[in-house]
C-alpha positions as CSV (number, residue, x, y, z in Angstrom):
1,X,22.3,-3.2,-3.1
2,X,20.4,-0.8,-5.2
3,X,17.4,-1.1,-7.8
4,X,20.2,-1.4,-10.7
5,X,22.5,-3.6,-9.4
6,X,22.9,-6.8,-12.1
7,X,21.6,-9.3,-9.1
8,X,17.9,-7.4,-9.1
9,X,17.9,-6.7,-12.3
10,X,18.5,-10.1,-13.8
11,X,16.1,-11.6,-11.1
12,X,12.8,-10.8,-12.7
13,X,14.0,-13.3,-15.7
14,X,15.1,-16.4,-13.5
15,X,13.4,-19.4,-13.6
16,X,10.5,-20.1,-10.9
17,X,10.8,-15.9,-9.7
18,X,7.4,-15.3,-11.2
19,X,4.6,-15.0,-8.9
20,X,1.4,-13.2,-8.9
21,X,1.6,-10.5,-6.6
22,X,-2.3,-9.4,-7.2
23,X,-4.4,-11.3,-4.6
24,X,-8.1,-10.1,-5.1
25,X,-9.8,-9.0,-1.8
26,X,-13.6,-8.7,-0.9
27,X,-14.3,-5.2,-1.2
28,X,-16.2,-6.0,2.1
29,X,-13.1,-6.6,4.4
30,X,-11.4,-3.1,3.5
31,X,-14.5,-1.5,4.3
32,X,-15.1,-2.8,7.5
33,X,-11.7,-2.5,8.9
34,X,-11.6,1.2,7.8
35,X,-15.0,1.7,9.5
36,X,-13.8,-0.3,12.9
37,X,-10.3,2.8,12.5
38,X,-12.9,5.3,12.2
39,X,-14.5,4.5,14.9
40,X,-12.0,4.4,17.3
41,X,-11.0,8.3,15.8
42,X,-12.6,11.7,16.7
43,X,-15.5,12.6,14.4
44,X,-12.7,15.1,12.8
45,X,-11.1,12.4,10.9
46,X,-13.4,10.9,8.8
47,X,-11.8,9.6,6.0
48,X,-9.6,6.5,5.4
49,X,-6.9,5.9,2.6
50,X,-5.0,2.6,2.5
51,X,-1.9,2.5,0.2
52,X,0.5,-0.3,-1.2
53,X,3.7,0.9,-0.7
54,X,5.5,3.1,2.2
55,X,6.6,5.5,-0.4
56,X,2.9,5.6,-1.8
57,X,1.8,6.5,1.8
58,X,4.8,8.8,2.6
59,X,3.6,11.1,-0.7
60,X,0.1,10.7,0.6
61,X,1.0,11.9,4.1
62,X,2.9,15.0,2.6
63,X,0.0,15.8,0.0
64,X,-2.5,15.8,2.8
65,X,-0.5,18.1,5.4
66,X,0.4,20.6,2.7
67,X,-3.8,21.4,2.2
């Protein structure tokens, strides 16, 4: 099924599909799990990205090897 078939389409206006998909986070917990990753990395890598989506981490990875 792709992103324009009727079923997905239409489903964004059916009753009860509404939800909030933003959950806000302490700023605290992100920063202390990418400091436990970096720890357990050589000194090399010293830098942590996290990303929403696959795609959004797929574009990341192929910006990152291309410099």
């Amino acid at each position: 099924m792709g992103h324009c078939h009727p079923y997905v389409v239409d489903a964004p206006d059916a009753p009860g599909t509404h939800a909030h998909t933003h959950h806000p986070v302490s700023a605290e917990l992100p920063l202390q799990l990418a400091e436990e990753l970096l720890a357990t990395m050589p000194p090399e890598l010293g830098n942590v990205v996290f990303t929403c989506t696959g795609s959004e981490a797929n574009d990341l990875a192929v910006r990152v090897s291309r410099r």
